[in-house]
MIFI-867434 format. One record per residue: residue in three letters; x, y, z of N, C-alpha, C, O, CB in turn. Coordinates in steps of 0.2 Angstrom, whole numbers, plus 5000, padded with zeros to 4 digits. Glycine has a CB too. Layout:
# residues N
alaXYZXYZXYZXYZXYZ/...
This chain:
# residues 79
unk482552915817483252935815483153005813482653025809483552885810/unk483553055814483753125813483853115806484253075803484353165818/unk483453175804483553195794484053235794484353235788482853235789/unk484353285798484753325799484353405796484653455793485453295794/unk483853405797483553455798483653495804483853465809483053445797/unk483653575804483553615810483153605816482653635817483453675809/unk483453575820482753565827482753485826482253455829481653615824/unk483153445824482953385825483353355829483053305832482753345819/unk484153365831484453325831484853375836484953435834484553295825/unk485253355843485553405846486253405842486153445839485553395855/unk486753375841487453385838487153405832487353465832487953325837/unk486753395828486653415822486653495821486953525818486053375820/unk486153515825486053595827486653635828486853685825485553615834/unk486953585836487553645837488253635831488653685829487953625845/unk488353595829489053575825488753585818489153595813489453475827/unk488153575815488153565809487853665808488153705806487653495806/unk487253665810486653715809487053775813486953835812485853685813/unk487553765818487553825823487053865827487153925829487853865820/unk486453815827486253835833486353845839486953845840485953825834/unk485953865845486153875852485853815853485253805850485853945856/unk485953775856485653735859485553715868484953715871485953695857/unk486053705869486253715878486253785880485753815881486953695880/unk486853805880487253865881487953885877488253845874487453865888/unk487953925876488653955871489153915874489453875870488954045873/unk489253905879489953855884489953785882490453745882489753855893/unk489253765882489353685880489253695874489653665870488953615883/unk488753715870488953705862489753695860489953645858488653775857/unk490053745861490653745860490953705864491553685861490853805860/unk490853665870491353615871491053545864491453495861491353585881/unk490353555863490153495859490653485853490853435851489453515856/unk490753565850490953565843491753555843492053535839490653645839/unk491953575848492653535851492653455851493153415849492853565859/unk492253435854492153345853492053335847492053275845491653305857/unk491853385843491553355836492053355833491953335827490953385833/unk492653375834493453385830493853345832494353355830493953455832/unk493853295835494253265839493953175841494253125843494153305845/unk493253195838492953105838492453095833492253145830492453065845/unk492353025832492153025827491353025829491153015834492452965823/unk490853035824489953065826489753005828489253005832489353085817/unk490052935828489652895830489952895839489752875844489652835824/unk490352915837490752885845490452965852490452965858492152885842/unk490253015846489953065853489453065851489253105854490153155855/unk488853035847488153005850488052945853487452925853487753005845/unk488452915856488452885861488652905867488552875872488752845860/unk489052965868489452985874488852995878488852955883489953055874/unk488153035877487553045882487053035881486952995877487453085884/unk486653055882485753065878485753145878485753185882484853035884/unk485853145870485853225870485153245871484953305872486253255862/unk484653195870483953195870483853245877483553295877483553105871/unk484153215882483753215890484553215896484653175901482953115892/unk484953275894485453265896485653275901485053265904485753275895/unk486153285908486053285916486053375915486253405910486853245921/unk485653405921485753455923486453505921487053485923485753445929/unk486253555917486553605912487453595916487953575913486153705913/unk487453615921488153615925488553555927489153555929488053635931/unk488153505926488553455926488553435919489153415918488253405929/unk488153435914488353425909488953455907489553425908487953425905/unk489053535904489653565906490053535908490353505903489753605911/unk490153505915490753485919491053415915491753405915490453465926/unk490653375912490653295909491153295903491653265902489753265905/unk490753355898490953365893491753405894492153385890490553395890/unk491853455898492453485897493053445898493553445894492453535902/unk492853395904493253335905493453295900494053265901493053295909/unk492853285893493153225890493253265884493353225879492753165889/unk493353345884493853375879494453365883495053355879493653445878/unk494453375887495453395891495653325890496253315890495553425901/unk495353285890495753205892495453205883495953165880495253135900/unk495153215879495453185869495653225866495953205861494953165863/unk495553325867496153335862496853345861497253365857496153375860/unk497053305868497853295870497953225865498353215861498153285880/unk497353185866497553125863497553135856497853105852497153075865/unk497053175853497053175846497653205842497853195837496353205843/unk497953265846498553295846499253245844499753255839498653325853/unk499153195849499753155849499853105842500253105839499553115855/unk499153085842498953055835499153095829499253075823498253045834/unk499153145829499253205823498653245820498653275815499553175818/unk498153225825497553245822497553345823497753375827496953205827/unk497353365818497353455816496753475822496253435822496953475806/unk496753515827496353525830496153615830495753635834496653485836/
């Protein structure tokens, strides 16, 4: 289990630490998912461990920003 130290944990780094992780483009779609769901519900979305090919990942994630922060919107969630 991740102590939440720097370097242990991929969401931990980008959303907590502000590391680079990936790329500037998906960190930031990460830290967008990370406003919108809850930690346990986007460490289940992939294996941040061993994730698919950079561009597809990109692609995975952008999708399931565009399809939850309309939803969390609707809900009234602050985005």
């Amino acid at each position: 289990m991740p102590n939440g130290k720097p370097g242990d944990d991929p969401i931990t780094d980008i959303v907590e630490h502000k590391l680079l992780r990936f790329s500037p483009q998906i960190d930031e779609l990460v830290r967008r998912l990370a406003r919108v769901t809850s930690p346990d519900d986007l460490r289940k979305m992939f294996d941040w461990f061993q994730p698919p090919p950079l561009p597809e990942f990109e692609r995975q994630l952008r999708a399931r920003v565009e399809r939850l922060e309309p939803e969390a919107r609707k809900r009234g969630w602050e985005i």
